[in-house]
C-alpha positions as CSV (number, residue, x, y, z in Angstrom):
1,X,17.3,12.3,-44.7
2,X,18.6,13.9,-41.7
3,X,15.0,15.5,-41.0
4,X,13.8,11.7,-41.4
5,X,16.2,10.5,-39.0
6,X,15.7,13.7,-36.2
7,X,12.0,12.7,-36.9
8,X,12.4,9.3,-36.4
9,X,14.8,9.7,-32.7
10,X,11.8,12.2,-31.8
11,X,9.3,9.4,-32.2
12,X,11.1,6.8,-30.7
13,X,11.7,9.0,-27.4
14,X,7.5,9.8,-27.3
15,X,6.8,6.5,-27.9
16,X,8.8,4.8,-24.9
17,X,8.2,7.8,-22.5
18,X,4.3,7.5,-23.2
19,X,4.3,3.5,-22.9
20,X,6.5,3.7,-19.0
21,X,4.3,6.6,-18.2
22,X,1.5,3.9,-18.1
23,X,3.5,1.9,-15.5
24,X,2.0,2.1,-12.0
25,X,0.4,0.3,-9.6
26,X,-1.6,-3.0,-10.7
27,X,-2.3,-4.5,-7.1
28,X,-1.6,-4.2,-3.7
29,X,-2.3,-5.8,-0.2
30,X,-4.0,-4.4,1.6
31,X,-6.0,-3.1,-1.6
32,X,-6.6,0.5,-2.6
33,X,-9.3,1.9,-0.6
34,X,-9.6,-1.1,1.4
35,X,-11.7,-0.8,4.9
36,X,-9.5,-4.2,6.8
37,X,-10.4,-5.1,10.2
38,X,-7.4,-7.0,10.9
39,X,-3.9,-5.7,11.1
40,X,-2.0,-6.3,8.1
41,X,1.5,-8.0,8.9
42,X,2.6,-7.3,5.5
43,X,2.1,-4.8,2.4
44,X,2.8,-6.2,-0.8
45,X,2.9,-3.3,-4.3
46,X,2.9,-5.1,-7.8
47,X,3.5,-2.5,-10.4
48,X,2.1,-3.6,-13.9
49,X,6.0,-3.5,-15.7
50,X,9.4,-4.0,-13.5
51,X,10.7,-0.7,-11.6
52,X,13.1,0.3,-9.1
53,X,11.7,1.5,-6.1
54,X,13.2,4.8,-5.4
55,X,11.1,5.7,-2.1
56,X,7.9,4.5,0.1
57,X,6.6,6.4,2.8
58,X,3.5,5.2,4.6
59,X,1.8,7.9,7.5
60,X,-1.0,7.2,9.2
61,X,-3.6,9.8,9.5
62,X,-2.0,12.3,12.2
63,X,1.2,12.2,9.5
64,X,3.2,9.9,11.6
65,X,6.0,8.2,9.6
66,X,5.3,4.1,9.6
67,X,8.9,2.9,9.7
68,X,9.7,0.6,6.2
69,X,12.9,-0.6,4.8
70,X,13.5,-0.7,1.0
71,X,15.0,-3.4,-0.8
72,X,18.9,-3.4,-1.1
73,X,18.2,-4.6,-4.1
74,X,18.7,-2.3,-7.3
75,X,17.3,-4.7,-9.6
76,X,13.7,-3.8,-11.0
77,X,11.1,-6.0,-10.4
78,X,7.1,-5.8,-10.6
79,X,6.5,-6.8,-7.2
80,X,7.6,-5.9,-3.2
81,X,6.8,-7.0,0.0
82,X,7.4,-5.2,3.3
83,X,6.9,-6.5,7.2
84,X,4.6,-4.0,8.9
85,X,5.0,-2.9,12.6
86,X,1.9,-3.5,14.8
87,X,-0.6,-0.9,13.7
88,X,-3.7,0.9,15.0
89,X,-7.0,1.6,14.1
90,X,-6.9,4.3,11.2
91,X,-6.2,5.2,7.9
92,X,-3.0,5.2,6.3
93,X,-1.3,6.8,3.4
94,X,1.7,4.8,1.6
95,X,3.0,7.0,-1.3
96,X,5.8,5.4,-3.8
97,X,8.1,6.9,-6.2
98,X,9.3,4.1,-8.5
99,X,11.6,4.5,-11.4
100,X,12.3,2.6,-14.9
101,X,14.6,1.5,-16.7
102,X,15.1,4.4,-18.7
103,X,15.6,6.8,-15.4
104,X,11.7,7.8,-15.9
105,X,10.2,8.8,-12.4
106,X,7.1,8.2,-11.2
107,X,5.3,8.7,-8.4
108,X,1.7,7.4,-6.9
109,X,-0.2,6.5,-3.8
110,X,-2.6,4.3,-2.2
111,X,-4.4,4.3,1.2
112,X,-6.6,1.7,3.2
113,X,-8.6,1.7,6.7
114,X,-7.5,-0.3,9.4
115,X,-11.0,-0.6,11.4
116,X,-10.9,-1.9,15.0
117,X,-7.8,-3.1,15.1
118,X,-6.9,-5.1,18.5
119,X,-10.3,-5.5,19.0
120,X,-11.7,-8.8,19.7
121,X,-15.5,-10.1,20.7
122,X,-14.0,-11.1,24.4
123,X,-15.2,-7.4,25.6
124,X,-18.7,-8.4,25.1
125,X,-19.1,-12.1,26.2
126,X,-18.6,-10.9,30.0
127,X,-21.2,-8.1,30.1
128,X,-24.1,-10.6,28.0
129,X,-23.0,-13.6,30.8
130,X,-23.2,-10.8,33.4
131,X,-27.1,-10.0,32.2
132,X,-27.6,-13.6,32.1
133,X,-26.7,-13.9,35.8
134,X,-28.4,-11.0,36.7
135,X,-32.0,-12.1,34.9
136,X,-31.2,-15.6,37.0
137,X,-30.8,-13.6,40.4
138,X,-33.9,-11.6,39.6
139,X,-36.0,-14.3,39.1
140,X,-35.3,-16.2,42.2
């Protein structure tokens, strides 16, 4: 009986250690691998079973810190939102370490492309108008 028991605590432990080590990340925003052309203002992580986040770094390519504030909360949820500073044209790296319930770390990452950020189609109107004029003033 006491084998039966020993077995039984042994299986019990496996069992919810394998099931939270299939917790991670089920959507984010920006997405994973995402190429955006507009500056996020926000990034939003939604884990696929309620966790404490325990850390979140985000670095942009040169492996400058972004600044982001973690929730005060210590209550485990699925799903956090964070206000982004302005940011610039590059890739970015936000890694999380999250834990459950049970004290279980984990740990994961995600990245995205910010393309052309600040950029905007003003740049070129001027230089086609200038051609324009200039075709007019060759003409005459």
């Amino acid at each position: 009986m006491k084998l039966f028991n020993s077995a039984l605590v042994a299986t019990g432990l496996f069992l919810s250690g394998s099931a939270l080590a299939h917790v991670g990340l089920s959507d984010s925003m920006p997405a994973n691998g995402a190429m955006v052309s507009q500056a996020p203002t926000t990034l939003e992580l939604t884990f696929t079973a309620p966790v404490r986040l325990v850390k979140l770094t985000m670095q942009d390519e040169k492996q400058q810190s972004i600044p982001l504030t973690l929730p005060s909360s210590a209550t485990s949820q699925e799903a956090f939102s964070f206000a982004l500073p302005a940011l610039s044209a590059t890739n970015y790296t936000v890694n999380w370490m999250i834990m459950g319930d049970d004290g279980h770390k984990m740990k994961g990452n995600m990245s995205f492309m910010l393309h052309n950020a600040g950029m905007n189609t003003h740049s070129a109107t001027p230089m086609s108008m200038d051609h324009d004029t200039k075709e007019h003033t060759e003409h005459q």
